[in-house]
C-alpha positions in Angstrom: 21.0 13.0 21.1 22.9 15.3 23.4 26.7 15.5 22.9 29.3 16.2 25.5 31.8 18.7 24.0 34.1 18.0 27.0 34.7 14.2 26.5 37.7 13.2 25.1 37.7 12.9 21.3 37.8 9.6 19.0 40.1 9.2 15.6 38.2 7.1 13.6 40.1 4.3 13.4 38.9 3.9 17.0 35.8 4.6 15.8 35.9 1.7 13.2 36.7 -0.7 15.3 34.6 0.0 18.1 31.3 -0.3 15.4 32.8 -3.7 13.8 33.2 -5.4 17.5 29.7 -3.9 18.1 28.3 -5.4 14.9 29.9 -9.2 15.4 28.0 -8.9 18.5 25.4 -8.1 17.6 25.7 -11.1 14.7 25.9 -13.6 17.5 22.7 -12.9 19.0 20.5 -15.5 17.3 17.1 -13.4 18.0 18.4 -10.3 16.1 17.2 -12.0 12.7 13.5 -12.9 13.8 10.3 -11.7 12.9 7.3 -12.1 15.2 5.5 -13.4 12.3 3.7 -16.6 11.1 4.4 -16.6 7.2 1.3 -18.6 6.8 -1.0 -16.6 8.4 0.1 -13.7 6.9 0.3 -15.5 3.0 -3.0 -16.2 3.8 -4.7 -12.5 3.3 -3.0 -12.0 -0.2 -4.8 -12.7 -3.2 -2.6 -13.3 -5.8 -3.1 -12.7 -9.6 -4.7 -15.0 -12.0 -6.0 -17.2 -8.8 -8.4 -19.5 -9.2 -11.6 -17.7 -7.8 -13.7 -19.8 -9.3 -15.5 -21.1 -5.6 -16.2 -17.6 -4.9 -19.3 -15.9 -5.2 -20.2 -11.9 -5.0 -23.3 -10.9 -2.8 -24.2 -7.7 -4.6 -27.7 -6.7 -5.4 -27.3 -4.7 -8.9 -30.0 -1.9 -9.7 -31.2 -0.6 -12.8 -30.1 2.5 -13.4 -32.2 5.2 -12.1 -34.1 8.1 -13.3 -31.8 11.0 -11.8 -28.7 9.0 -13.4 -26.8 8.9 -17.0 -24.3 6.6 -18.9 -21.5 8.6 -19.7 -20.6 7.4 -23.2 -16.9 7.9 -23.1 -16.2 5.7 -19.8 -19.4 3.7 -19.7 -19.6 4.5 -15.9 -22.9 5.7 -14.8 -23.2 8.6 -12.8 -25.8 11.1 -11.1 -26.9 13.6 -13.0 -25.3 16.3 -11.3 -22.0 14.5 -12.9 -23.6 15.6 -16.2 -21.1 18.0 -18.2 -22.1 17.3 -22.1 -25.9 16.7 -22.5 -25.9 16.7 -25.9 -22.6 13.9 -26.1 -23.5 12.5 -23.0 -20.1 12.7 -21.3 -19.3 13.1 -17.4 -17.6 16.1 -15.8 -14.3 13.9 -15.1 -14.1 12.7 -19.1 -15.0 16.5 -20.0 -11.7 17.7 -18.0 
């Protein structure tokens, strides 16, 4: 914000009292408080812990694991065997670190 050094200068009890007329103005204006938003619709997108999700079902095809991949037997987590930092203890690169 540019500022004009010439202009005459304010105490701050001028100051003061110009910001508290500004903000019972501003408190007066009924629209200042309002969102733009229906609560409903937005409630509706969050799922909230411990939720019954009982009437949902999962479309996920699961595959065996495959030739080129290992279990790591620290996390459980199977991973390419390029992830493969222990063969003898079977452990991934990211347990190994």
């Amino acid at each position: 914000m540019a500022t004009d050094y010439d202009a005459p200068r304010k105490n701050e009890d001028e100051q003061s009292e110009e910001s508290i007329e500004e903000l019972k103005a501003r408190r007066h204006d009924k629209n200042s408080g309002k969102v733009d938003e229906d609560e409903t619709e937005a409630a509706e997108s969050f799922e909230l812990p411990g939720a019954d999700l009982s009437h949902e079902e999962l479309a996920v095809e699961v595959k065996p694991k495959q030739e080129d991949e290992f279990t790591c037997m620290s996390c459980f987590l199977v991973h390419h065997r390029s992830q493969l930092a222990d063969a003898k203890k079977m452990i991934c690169r990211d347990c190994a670190a």
